[in-house]
C-alpha positions in Angstrom: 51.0 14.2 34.4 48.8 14.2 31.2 49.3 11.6 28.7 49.1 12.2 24.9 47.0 10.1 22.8 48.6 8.4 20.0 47.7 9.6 16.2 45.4 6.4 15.8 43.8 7.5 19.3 43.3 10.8 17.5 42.1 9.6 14.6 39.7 7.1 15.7 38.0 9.9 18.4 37.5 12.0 15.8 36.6 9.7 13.8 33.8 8.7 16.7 32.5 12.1 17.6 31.8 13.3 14.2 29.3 9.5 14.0 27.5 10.1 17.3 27.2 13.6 16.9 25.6 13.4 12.9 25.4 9.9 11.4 26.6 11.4 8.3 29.4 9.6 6.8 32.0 6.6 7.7 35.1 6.8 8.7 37.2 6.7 5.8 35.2 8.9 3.6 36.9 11.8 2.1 34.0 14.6 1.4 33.8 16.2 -1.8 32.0 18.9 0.0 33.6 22.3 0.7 32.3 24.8 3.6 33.6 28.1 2.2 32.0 26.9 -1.4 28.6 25.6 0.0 26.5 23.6 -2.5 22.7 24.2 -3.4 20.0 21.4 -3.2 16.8 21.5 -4.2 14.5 19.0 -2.4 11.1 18.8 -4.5 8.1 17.5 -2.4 4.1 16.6 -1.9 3.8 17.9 1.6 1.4 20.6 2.1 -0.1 22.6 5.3 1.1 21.3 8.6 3.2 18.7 6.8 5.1 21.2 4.3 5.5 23.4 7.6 7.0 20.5 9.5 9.3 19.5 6.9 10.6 23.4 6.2 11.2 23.5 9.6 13.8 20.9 9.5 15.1 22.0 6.2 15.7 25.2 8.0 17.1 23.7 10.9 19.9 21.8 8.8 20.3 24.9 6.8 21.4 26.5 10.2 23.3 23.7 11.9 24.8 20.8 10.0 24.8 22.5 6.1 26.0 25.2 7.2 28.7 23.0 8.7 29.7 21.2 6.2 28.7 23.2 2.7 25.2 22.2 2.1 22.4 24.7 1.4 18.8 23.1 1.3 15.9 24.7 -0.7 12.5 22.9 -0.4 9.2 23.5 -3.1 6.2 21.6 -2.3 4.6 20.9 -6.2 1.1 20.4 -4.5 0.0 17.1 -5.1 1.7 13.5 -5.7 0.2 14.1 -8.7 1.2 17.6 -9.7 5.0 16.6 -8.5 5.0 13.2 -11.1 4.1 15.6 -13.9 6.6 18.2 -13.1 9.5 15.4 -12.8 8.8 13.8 -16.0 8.6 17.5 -17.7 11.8 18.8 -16.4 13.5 15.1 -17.4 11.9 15.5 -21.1 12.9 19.1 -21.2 9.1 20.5 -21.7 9.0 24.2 -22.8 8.4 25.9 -19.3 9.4 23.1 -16.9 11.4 23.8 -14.4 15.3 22.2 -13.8 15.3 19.0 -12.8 15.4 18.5 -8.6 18.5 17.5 -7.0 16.3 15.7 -4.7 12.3 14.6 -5.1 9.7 12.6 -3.3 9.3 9.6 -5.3 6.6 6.6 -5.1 8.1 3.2 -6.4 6.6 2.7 -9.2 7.2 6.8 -10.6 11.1 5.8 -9.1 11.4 2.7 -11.0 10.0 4.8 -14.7 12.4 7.5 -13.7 15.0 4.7 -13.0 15.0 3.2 -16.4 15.3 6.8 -18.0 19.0 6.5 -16.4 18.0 9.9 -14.4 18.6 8.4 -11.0 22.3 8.7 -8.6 23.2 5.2 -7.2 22.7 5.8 -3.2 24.5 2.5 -2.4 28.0 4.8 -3.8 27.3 6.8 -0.8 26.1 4.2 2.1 27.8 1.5 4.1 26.5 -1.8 5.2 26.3 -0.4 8.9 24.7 2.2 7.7 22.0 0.4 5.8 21.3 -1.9 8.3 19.9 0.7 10.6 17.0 1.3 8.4 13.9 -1.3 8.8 15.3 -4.2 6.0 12.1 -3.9 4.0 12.4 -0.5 3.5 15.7 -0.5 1.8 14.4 -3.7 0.2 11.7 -1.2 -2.0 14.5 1.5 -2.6 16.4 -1.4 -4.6 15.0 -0.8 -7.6 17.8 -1.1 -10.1 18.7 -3.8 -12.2 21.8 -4.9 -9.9 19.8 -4.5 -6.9 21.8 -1.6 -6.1 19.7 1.4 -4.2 17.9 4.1 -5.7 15.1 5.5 -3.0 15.9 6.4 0.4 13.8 5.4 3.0 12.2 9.0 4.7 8.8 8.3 5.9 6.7 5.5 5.8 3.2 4.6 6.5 0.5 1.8 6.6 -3.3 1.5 7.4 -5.0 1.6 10.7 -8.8 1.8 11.1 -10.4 4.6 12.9 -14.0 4.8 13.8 -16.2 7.2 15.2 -16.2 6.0 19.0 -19.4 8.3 20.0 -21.7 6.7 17.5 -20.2 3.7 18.1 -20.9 3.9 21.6 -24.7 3.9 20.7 -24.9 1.3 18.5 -23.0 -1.1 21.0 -25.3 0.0 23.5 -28.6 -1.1 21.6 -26.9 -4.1 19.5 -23.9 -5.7 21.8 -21.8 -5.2 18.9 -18.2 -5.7 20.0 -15.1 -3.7 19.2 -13.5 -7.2 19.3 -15.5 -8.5 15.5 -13.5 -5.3 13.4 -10.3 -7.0 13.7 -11.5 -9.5 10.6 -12.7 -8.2 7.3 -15.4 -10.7 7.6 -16.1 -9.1 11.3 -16.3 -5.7 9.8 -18.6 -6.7 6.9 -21.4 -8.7 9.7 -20.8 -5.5 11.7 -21.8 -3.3 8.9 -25.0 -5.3 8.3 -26.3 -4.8 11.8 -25.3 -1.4 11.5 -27.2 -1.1 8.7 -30.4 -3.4 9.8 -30.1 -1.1 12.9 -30.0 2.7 11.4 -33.1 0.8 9.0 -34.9 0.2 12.1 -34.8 3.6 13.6 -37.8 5.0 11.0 -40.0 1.6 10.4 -41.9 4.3 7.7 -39.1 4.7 5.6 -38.0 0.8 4.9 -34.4 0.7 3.1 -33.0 3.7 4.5 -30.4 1.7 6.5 -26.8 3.8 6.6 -23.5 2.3 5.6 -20.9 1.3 8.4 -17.4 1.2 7.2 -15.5 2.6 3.5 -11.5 2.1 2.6 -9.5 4.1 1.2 -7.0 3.1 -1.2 -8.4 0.5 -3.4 -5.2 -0.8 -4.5 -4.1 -1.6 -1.1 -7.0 -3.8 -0.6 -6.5 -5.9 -3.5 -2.6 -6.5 -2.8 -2.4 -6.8 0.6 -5.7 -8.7 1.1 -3.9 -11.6 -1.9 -1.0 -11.4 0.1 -2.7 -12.5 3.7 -4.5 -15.4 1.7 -1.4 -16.2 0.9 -1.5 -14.6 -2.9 1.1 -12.3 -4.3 -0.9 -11.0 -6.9 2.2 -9.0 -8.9 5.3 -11.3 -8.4 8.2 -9.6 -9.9 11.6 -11.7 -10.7 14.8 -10.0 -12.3 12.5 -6.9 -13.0 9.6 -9.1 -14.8 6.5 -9.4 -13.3 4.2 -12.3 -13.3 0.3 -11.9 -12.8 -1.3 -13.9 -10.3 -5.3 -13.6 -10.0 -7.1 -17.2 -9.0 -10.4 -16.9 -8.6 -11.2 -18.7 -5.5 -9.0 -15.3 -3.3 -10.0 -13.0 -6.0 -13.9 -14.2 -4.9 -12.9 -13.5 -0.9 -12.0 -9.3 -2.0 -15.3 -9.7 -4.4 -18.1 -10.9 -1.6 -16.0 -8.7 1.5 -16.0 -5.7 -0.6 -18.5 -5.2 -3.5 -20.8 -7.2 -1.9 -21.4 -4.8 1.3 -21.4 -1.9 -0.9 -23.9 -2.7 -3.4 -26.0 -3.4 0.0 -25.4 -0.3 1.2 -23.0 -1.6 4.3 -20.5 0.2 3.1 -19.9 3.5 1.2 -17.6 5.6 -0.9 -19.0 9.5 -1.3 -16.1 11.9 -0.2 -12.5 12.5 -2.0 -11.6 9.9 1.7 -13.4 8.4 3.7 -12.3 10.8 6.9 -14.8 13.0 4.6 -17.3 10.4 4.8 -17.1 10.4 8.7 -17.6 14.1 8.8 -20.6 13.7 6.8 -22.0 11.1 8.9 -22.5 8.7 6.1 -20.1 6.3 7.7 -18.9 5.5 10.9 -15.4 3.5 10.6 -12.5 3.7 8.0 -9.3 2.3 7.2 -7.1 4.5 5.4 -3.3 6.0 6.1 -1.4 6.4 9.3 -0.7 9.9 7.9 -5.1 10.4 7.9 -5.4 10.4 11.8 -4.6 14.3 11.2 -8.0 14.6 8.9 -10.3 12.7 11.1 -12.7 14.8 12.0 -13.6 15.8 15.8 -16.9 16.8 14.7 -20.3 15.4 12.5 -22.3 17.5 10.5 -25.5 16.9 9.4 -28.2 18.9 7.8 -29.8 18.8 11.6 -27.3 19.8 13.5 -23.6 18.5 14.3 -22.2 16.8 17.1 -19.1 16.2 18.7 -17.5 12.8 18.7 -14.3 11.3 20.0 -12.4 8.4 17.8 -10.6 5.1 18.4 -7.7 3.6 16.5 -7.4 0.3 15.5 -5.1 -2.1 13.2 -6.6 -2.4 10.2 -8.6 -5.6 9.6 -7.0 -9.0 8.2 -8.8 -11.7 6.6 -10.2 -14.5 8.8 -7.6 -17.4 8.6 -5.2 -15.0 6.9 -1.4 -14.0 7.4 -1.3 -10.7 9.0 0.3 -8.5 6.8 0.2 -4.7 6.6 1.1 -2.1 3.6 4.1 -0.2 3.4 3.7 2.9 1.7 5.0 6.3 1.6 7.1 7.8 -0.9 11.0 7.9 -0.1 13.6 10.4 -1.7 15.6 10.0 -4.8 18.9 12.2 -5.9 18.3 13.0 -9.5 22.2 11.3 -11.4 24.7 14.6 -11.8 27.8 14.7 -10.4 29.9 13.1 -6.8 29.4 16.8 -5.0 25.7 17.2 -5.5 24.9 13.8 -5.0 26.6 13.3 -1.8 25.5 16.0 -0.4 21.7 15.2 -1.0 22.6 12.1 0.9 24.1 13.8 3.8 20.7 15.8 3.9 18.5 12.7 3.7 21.0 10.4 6.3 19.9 13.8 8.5 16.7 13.9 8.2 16.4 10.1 9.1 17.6 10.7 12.3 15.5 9.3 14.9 15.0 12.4 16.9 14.1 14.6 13.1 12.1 12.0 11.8 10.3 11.4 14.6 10.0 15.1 15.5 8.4 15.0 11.4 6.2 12.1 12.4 4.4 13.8 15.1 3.3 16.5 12.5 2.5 14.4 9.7 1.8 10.5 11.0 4.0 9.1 9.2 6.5 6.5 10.7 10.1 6.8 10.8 12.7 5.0 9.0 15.2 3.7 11.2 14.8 0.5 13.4 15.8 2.1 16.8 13.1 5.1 16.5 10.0 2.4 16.4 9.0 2.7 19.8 6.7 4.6 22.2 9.5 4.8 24.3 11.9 6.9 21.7 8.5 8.9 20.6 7.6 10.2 24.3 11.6 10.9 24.6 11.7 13.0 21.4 8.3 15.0 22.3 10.1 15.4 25.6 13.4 16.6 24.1 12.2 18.2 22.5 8.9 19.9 23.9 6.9 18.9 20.6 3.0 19.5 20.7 1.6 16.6 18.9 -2.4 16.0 18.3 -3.9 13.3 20.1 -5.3 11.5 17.2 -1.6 11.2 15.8 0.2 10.2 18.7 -2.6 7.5 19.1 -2.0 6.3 15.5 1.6 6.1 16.1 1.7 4.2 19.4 -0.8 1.7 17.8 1.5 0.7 15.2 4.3 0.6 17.5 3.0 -1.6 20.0 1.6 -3.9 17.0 4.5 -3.9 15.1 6.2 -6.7 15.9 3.1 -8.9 15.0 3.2 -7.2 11.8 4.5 -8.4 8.3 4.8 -4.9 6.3 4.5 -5.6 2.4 4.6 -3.7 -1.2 5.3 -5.0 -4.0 8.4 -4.4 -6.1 8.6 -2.3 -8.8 7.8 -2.9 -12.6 7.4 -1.7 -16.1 3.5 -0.2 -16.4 3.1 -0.9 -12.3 1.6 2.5 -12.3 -0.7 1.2 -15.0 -1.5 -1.9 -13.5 -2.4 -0.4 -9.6 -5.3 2.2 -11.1 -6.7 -1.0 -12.5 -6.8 -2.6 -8.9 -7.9 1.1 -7.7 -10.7 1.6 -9.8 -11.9 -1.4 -11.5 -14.2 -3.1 -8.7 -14.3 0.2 -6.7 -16.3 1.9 -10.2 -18.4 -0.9 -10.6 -19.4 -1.2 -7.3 -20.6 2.6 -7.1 -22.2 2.0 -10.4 -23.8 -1.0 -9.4 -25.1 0.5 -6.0 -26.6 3.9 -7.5 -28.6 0.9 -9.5 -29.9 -0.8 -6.3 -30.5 2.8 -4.9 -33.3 3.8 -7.5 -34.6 0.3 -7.6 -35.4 0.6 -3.9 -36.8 4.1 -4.7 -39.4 2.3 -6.9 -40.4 0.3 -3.8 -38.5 -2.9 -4.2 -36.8 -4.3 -0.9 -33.5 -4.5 -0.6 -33.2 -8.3 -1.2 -34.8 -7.9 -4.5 -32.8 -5.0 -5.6 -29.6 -6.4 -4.8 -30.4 -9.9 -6.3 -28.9 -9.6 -9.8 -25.8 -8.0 -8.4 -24.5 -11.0 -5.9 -25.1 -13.7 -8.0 -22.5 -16.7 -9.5 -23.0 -14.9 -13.0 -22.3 -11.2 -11.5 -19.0 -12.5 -10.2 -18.0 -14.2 -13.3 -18.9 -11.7 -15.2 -16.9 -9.3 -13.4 -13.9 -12.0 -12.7 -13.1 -11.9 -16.7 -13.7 -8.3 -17.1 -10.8 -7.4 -14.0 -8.1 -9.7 -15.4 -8.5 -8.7 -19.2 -8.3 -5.0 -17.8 -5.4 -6.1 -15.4 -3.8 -8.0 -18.3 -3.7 -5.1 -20.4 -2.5 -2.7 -18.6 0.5 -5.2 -17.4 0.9 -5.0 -21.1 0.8 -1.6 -22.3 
């Protein structure tokens, strides 16, 4: 005899299936959406080559399975760079003759979010997500998205990424070999920078008729990350932000610490800065060892060229240094998604897209394209990455998967960190991006024709690393940092 199920039985399996199978909505939630009357989207977006490919795919995927489901149509324009796509948000939210109509959807870095925010241009994703829902995102990275005045949230969480080192393991190999330098020293910023001087006193050695012609070991990308996160494991949060107002911090004794581990080195020539990245750098064979991006494992190169010929090399990832003695905290980066403010249909349907794409198995599945880490709690694990490439029968490049697995099997002694959101943040970051990173360059092209004229590098570099030079450059940072906080 078959039994029947009760209403509630049949209410609460539906309810059920439609959770496991899509992780869309709640139970409970009427949807404004209608199949036979599908609604547009248009997602807005930096991603380019392989990235812009991966993501498409998806797009297309949804487009196929799940939107066509429920009455959602996805249309996805990359705008080229982060840079290109900030200009063509703010023109299409000032109306500028030409711009385009504003996104339903756009990839959005905090600080942009937060300017974008206070224009009153952005939907409130906390009408269109329940607790349970939140809570399987990693808690810091809702945290970011909860940029409005009442806390409420305002970027989803899509891809995220932090900084790894990666070195050229061939070259390495022979350096080890002839100095007994260790692996073990780069996982300090003091390490690196001793490292980088007998990398330096080494390559100088190699032609004893050409004295000061030592090569540079390491570079960074991102600037701004350096300063921020490098305060924050000294235990320093240089931009502390309370009820949307900001509070500089900059003592001198940490702010010394980034001087003598950064400029320092670079006005000696231990480290260097000549490429758009420092993966260019590596290709060139000016450096041997980065840290930069998760999502720049793809651009390491598998080759250097130099004017006598290239070589092959191999590479090896590593977490990215931490001050000796310091907290170990990490950046969390990435830009997440916002839903441009219009109206209940269009704005919970952008969210149904974006709930979508967070799925472990799609995010992941965009991961292993672009390096980038997905959002949800459960997919941070080698385990659920070699399931999904399985699953799925994903190709992913060896230098990504290896970035990946690094962080996940670090994470856990990880503390990820940004800083939140405030007026003229934007403003306030070039000055940490540029401000020490200039006058170091400047600084070293000195030392470089001094040493040219026949001066060693001691004497060259004497009027650079001196009480005064720091001091000097000290007042000049937090005037600049000051003012643009100000602006």
């Amino acid at each position: 005899m078959k039994m029947r199920r009760s209403t509630a039985e049949k209410a609460g399996l539906v309810c059920l299936t439609t959770a496991l199978a899509f992780s869309l909505t709640g139970c409970g939630s009427k949807s404004p959406l209608d199949p036979k009357n599908p609604v547009s989207l248009t997602v807005w977006h930096y991603y380019n080559g392989s990235q812009q490919a991966a993501f498409d795919t998806l797009v297309e995927e949804f487009n196929d399975t799940v939107g066509r489901e429920r009455g959602i149509y996805v249309e996805s324009y990359s705008q080229g760079s982060v840079s290109d796509l900030e200009t063509a948000v703010r023109d299409a939210i000032g109306g500028k003759v030409g711009a385009g109509a504003m996104p339903d959807i756009f990839s959005s870095y905090a600080d942009t979010a937060y300017e974008i925010e206070q224009a009153g241009a952005l939907a409130n994703l906390s009408d269109y997500l329940d607790q349970a829902e939140l809570e399987r995102y990693v808690d810091s990275y809702i945290e970011e998205g909860r940029i409005a005045a009442d806390g409420t949230l305002r970027i989803f969480p899509t891809a995220k990424s932090t900084e790894i080192m990666m070195i050229n393991r061939t070259d390495w190999d022979v350096f080890a070999a002839a100095t007994g330098a260790s692996l073990e020293n780069l996982g300090t910023v003091e390490g690196v920078v001793d490292t980088a001087r007998t990398y330096y006193e080494w390559t100088d050695s190699l032609t004893p008729d050409v004295p000061g012609d030592g090569k540079a070991f390491y570079g960074r990308d991102a600037m701004a990350n350096y300063f921020i996160i490098g305060m924050q494991q000294l235990g320093v949060e240089i931009f502390q932000v309370e009820n949307g107002e900001m509070t500089l911090n900059t003592p001198k004794e940490e702010l010394r610490r980034l001087w003598e581990n950064y400029y320092v080195p670079m006005v000696q020539g231990y480290f260097g800065a000549y490429g758009s990245f420092r993966s260019d750098d590596v290709k060139t064979g000016d450096i041997l060892a980065y840290t930069g991006s998760t999502t720049s494992a793809m651009y390491f190169p598998d080759q250097v060229e130099l004017e006598e010929g290239s070589h092959a090399i191999d590479y090896q990832v590593m977490a990215a240094p931490v001050f000796e003695g310091g907290r170990n905290y990490a950046v969390q980066q990435g830009a997440g998604m916002v839903v441009s403010k219009s109206d209940e249909q269009h704005e919970y349907a952008a969210v149904e897209f974006l709930k979508w794409f967070t799925q472990t198995e799609n995010n992941l599945q965009f991961g292993c394209v672009s390096g980038y880490l997905p959002v949800l709690k459960e997919a941070s694990s080698i385990e659920k990455l070699d399931q999904v490439i399985g699953d799925r029968d994903l190709s992913v490049a060896p230098k990504t998967y290896d970035c990946l697995s690094t962080m996940f099997d670090g994470m856990e002694d990880i503390t990820l960190y940004t800083n939140k959101s405030f007026r003229n943040g934007s403003a306030a970051r070039k000055v940490l991006e540029y401000h020490l990173a200039d006058r170091a360059a400047e600084d070293r092209a000195a030392v470089t024709a001094a040493l040219a004229q026949g001066r060693s590098l001691e004497e060259a570099v004497a009027p650079y690393v001196t009480e005064e030079a720091f001091e000097n450059w000290y007042g000049a940072f937090c005037e600049a940092l000051n003012a643009a906080a100000a602006k």
